[in-house]
C-alpha positions as CSV (number, residue, x, y, z in Angstrom):
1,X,-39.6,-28.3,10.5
2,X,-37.4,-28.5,7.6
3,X,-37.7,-31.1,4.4
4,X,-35.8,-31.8,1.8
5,X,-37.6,-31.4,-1.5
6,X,-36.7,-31.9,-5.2
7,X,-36.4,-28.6,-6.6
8,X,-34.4,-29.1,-10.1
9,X,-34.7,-32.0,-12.5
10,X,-33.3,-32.1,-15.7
11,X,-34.7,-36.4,-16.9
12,X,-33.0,-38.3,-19.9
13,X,-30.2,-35.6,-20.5
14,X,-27.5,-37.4,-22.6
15,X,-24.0,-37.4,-21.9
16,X,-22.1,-36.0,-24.9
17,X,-18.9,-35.9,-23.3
18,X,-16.2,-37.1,-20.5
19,X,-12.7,-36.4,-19.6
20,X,-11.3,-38.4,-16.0
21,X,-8.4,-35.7,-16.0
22,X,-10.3,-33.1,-15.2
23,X,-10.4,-32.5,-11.6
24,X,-14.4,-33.1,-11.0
25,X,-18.0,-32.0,-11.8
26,X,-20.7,-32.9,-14.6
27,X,-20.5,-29.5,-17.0
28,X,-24.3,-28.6,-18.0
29,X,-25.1,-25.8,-20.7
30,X,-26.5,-22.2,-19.4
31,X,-29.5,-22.4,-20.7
32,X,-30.7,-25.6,-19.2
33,X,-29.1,-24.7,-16.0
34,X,-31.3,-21.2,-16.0
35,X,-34.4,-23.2,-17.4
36,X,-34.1,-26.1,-14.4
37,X,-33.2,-23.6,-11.7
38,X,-29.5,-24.7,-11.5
39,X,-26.7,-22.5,-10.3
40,X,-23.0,-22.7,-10.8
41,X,-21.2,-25.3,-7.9
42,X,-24.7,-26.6,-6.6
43,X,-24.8,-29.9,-5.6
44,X,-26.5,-32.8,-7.8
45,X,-27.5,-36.0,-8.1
46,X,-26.7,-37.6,-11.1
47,X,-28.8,-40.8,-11.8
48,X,-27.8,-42.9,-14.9
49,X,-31.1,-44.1,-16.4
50,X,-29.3,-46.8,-18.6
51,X,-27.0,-48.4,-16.2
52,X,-28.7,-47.1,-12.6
53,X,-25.3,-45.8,-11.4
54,X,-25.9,-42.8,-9.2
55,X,-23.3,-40.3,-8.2
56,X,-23.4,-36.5,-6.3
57,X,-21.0,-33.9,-7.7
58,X,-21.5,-30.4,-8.6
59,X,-23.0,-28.1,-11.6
60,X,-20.6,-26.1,-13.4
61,X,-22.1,-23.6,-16.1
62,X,-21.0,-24.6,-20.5
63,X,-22.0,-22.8,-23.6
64,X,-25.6,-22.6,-24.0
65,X,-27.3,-23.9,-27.2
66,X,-25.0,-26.9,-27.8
67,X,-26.3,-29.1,-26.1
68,X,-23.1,-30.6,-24.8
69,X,-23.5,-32.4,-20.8
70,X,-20.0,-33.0,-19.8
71,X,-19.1,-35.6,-16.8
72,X,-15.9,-34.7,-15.8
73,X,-13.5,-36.2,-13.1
74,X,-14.1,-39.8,-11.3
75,X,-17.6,-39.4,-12.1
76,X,-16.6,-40.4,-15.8
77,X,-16.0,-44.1,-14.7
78,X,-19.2,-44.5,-13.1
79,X,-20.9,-42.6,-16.1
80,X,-20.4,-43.1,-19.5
81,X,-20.5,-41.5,-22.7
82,X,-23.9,-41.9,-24.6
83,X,-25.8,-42.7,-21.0
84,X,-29.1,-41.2,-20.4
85,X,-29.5,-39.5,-16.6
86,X,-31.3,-38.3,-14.2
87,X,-29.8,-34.2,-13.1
88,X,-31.5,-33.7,-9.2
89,X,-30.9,-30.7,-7.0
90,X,-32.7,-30.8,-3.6
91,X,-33.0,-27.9,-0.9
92,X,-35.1,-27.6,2.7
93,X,-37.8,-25.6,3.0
94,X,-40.8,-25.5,6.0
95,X,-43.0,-25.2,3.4
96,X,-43.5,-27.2,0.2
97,X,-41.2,-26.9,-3.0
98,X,-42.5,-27.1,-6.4
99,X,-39.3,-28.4,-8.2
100,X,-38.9,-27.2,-12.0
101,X,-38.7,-30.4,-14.3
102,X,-37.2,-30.3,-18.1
103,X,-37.4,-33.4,-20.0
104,X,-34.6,-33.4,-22.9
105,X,-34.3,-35.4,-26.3
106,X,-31.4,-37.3,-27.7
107,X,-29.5,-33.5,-28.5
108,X,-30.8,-32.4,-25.0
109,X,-33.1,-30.0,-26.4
110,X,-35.9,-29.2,-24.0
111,X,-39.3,-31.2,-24.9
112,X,-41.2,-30.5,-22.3
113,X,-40.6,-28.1,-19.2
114,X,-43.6,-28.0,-16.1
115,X,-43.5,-27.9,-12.6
């Protein structure tokens, strides 16, 4: 039987930027994405730990080392500049998923990484 597990989680990233022209997505540097298991177009959750807004859109890669999480598109309205989120990507698996977990300071440097 297939679940649905957490596999990614990238907690308390900061939104540095946003732009409602741009047609859609939430733009997350390379390496975070290769450190949290993301890849380019998959699906996430993204949970606003300040104001609990929650929205699904999809990962596309930005210049690693600068630290720079983008929200692009409607998604900008419902998250804001200077928010702290929540970045979930699930999959299904018939057996059990150890999801990789990266918890990121005010620059969204990595502080901790685990399983």
């Amino acid at each position: 039987m297939l679940r649905q597990f957490l596999k990614s989680k990238i907690h308390r990233a900061m939104i540095t930027h946003g732009d409602v022209d741009y047609e859609g997505s939430i733009e997350i540097p390379t390496d975070l994405m290769e450190a949290a298991g993301l890849w380019e177009g998959e699906k996430v959750l993204v949970a606003s730990i300040t104001t609990g807004n929650r929205l699904q859109t999809y990962v596309q890669p930005g210049p690693p080392g600068l630290g720079h999480i983008i929200i692009n598109g409607g998604a900008a309205h419902r998250i804001k500049v200077g928010e702290r989120v929540a970045i979930m990507a699930f999959c299904l698996s018939e057996t059990q998923v150890i999801a990789k977990k990266l918890v990121l300071s005010e620059t969204n440097e990595i502080l901790r990484q685990g399983r």
